[in-house]
VMD Tcl script that draws the C-alpha trace (Angstrom):
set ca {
  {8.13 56.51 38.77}
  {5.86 54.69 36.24}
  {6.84 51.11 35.67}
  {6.30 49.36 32.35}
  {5.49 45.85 32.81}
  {4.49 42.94 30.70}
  {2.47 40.06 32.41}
  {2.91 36.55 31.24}
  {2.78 33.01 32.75}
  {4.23 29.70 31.19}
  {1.31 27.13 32.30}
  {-0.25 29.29 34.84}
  {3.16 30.12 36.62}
  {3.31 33.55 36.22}
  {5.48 36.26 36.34}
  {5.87 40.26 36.11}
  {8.55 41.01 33.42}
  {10.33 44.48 33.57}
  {12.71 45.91 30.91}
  {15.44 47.01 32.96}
  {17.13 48.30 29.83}
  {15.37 50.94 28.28}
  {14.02 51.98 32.02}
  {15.72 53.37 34.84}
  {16.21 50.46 37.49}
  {19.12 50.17 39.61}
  {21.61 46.93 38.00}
  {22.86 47.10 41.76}
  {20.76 45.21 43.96}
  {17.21 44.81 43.71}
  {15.52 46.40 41.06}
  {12.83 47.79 43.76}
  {12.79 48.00 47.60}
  {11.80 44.38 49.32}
  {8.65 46.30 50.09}
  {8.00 47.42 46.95}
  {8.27 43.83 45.72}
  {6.24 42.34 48.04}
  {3.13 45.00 47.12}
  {3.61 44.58 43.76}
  {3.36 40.44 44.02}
  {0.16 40.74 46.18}
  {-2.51 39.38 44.50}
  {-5.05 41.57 46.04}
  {-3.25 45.11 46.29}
  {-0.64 44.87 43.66}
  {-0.56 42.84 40.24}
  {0.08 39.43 41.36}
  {2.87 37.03 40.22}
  {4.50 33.84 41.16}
  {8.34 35.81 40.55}
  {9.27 38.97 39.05}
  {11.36 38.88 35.96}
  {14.48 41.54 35.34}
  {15.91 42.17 31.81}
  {19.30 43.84 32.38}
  {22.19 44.76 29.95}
  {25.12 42.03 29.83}
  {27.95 41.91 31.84}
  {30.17 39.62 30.13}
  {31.07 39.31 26.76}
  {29.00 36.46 24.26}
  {25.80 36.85 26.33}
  {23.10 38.70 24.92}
  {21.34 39.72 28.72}
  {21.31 39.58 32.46}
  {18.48 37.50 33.44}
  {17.17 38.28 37.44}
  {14.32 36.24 38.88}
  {12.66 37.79 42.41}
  {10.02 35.95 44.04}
  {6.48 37.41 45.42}
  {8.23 37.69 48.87}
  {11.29 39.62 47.63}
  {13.69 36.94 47.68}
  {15.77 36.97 44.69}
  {16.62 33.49 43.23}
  {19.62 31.94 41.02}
  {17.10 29.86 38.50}
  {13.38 29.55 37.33}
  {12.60 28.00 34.04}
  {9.25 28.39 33.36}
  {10.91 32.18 33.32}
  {13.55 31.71 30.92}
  {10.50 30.46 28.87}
  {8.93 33.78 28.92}
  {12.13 36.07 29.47}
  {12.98 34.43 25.38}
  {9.53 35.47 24.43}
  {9.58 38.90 26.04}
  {12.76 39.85 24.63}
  {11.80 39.48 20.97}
  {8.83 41.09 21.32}
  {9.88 43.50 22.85}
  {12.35 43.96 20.00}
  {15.47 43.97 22.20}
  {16.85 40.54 19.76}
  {15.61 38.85 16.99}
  {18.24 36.09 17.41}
  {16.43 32.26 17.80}
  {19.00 31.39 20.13}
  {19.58 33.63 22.79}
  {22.60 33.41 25.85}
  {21.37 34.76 29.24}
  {23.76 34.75 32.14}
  {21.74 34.40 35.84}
  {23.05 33.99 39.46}
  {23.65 30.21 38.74}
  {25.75 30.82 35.07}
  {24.83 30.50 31.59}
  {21.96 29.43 29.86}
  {20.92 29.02 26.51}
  {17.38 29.63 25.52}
  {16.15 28.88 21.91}
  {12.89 29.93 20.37}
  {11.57 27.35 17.60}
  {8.95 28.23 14.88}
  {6.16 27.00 16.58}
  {6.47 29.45 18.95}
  {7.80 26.85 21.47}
  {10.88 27.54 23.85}
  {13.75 25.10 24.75}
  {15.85 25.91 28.08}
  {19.18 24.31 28.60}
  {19.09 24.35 32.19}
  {22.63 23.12 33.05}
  {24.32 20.25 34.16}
  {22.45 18.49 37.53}
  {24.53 19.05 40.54}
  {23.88 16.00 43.12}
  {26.89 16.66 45.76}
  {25.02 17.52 48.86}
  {27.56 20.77 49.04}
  {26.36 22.22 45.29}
  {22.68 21.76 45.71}
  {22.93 22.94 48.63}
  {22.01 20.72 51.33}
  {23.14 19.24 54.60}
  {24.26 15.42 54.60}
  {26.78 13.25 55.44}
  {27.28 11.49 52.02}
  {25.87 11.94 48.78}
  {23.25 9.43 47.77}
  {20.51 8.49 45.74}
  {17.63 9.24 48.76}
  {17.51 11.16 51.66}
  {15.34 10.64 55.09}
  {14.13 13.97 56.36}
  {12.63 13.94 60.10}
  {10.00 16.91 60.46}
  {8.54 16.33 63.75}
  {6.80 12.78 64.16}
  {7.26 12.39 60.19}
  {10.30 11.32 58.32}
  {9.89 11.59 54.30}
  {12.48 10.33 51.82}
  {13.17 12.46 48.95}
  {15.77 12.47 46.39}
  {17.76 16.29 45.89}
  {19.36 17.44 43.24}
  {20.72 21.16 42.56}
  {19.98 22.87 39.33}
  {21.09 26.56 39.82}
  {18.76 26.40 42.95}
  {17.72 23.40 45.43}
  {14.84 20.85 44.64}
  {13.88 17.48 46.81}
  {11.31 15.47 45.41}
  {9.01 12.93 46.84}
  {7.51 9.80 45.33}
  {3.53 9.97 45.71}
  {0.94 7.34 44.38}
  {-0.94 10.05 43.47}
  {-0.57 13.74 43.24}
  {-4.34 14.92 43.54}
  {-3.95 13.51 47.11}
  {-0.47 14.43 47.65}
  {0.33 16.67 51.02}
  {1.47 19.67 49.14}
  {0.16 22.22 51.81}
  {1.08 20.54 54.62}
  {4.26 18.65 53.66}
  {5.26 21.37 51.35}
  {5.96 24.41 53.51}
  {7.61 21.90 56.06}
  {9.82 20.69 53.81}
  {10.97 23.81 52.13}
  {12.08 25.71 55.67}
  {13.92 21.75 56.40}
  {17.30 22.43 58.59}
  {19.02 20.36 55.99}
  {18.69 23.04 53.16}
  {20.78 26.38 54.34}
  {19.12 28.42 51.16}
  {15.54 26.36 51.35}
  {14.26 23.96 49.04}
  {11.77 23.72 46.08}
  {9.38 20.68 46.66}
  {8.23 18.30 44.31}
  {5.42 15.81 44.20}
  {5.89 13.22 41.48}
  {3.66 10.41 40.38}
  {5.10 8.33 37.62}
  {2.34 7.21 35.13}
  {4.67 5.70 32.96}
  {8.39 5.35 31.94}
  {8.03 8.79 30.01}
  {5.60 10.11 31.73}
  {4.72 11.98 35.01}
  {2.21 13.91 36.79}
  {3.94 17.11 39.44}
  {2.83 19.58 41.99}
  {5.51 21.40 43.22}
  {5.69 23.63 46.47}
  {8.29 26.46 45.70}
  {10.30 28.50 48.23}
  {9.11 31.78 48.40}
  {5.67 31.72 46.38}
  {4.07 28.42 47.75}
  {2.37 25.82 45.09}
  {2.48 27.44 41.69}
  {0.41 25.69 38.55}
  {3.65 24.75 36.89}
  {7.52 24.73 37.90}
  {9.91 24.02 35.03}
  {13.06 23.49 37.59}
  {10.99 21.21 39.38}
  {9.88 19.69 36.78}
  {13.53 19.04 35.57}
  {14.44 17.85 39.12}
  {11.57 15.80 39.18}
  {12.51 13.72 35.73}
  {16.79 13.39 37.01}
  {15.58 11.76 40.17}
  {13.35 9.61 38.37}
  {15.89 8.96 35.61}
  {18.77 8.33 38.49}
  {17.05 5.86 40.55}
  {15.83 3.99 37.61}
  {12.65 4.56 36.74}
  {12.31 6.91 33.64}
  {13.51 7.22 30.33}
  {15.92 9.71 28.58}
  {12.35 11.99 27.56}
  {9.81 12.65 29.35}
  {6.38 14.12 29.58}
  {5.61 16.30 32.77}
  {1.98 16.80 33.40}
  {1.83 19.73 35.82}
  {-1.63 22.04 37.10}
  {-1.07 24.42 34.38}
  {-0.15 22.23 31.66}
  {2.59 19.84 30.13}
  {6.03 20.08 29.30}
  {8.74 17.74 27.63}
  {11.77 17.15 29.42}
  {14.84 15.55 27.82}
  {18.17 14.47 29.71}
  {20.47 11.45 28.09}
  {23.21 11.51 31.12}
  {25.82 14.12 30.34}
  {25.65 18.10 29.79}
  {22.89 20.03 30.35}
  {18.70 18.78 30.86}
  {16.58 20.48 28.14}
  {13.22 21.55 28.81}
  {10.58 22.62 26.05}
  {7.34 24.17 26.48}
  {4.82 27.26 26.01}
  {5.53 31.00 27.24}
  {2.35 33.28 27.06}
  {1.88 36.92 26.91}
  {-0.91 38.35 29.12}
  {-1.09 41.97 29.13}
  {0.98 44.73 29.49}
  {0.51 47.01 32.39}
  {1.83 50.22 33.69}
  {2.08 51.30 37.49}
  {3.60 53.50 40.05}
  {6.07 52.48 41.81}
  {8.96 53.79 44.64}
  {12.48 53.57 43.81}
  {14.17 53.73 47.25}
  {12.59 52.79 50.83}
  {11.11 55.43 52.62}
  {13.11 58.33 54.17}
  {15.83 58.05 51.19}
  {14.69 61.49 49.88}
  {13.91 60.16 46.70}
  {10.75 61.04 45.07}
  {8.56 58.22 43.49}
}
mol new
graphics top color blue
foreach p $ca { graphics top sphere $p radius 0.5 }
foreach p [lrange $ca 0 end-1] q [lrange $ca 1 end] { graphics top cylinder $p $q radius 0.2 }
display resetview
């Protein structure tokens, strides 16, 4: 079949968005084969994207859509909210809403995306979860820092789970940072069953930071609005940043904002590309379906 596809990034982290609602994709499952995934995330041979987004009919009752992420390796993950960003934009445009305020519901629950005038879109992204069990990650006891040994190496990071797992490392400063190296290392760690987004934080000042963030399953992306969430709790929870803060990331800047109870907001850009069509297969090969 011919797939209808919008491209769009939120500060260079880009993504494929699909209607799955006025086009025939399984609401089973993956949308596509793994394979088909994969191809269509290549860069060279496909379109290219940092995660695939999915805009399926609600389940539940008060939420206006189902909101599935898939990274460029086929993975499917619970949260992404440079995403959400553009999943709010693609939906009005589309014309599937015109409400400012719209309820998706993902793998990790609930979230409330609202669209402002300026064309600027605010993510609740849920209450942090810092038990070791909820992020998830391996430890003894919950603390403030962790010590991961990799080999010779042992790096302390701070982890937090927000509807999927992020660690993030203190660096004096990020242009020198080990994000290839230390990165993929840390993301495969024995101590996260489910892997790990990475961050790389410098903190410029009390409401400000600069981030690079290695994420599982697409590798350094230009901007990560989970990790930049994670990146601003740690900070705030060991003492060093204020209530709002600036994130300076490769793609851009966005404005975090957490005060210690419900959910961490997150405001910033989402930006239409193009829209594309191309052929795609439904079902692996030797289903007997036809493309």
């Amino acid at each position: 079949m011919k797939l209808q596809f919008t491209k769009m990034h939120g500060l260079g982290n880009d993504f494929l968005v699909v209607d799955g609602i006025r086009q025939p994709l399984p609401e089973d499952g993956p949308p596509l084969p793994e394979a088909e995934l994969r191809r269509l995330g290549d860069r060279h041979f496909g379109v290219g994207f940092d995660q695939m987004l999915v805009v399926q009919p609600s389940r539940h009752d008060g939420v206006d859509f189902r909101y599935r992420i898939f990274n460029a390796d086929g993975s499917e993950v619970s949260q992404c909210g440079n995403g959400a960003r553009c999943f709010a934009r693609f939906v009005r445009d589309q014309g599937l809403t015109d409400k400012h305020e719209i309820t998706v519901e993902t793998r990790a629950g609930r979230m409330l995306l609202r669209v402002t005038d300026d064309g600027l879109v605010t993510v609740d992204m849920g209450a942090p979860q810092w038990a070791p069990a909820d992020i998830p990650m391996i430890a003894k006891q919950q603390a403030d820092t962790y010590l991961l040994v990799a080999g010779q190496n042992a790096y302390e990071v701070a982890a937090v789970g927000l509807g999927n797992p992020h660690c993030v490392m203190l660096v004096e400063n990020v242009d020198s940072a080990p994000v290839a190296t230390v990165g993929p290392l840390l993301e495969r760690h024995e101590q996260f069953p489910e892997r790990v987004n990475v961050g790389f934080m410098q903190i410029v000042l009390r409401s400000e930071i600069r981030l690079r963030v290695f994420e599982r399953g697409a590798g350094e992306t230009l901007a990560c609005g989970s990790g930049a969430c994670a990146a601003v709790l740690c900070g705030q929870r060991r003492g060093f940043l204020d209530s709002t803060v600036t994130v300076h990331l490769p793609g851009g800047s966005l404005q975090v904002h957490y005060a210690g109870e419900g959910g961490v907001r997150m405001t910033g850009p989402a930006s239409r590309v193009y829209d594309g069509e191309i052929q795609v297969q439904l079902t692996t090969p030797g289903e007997g379906a036809a493309e």
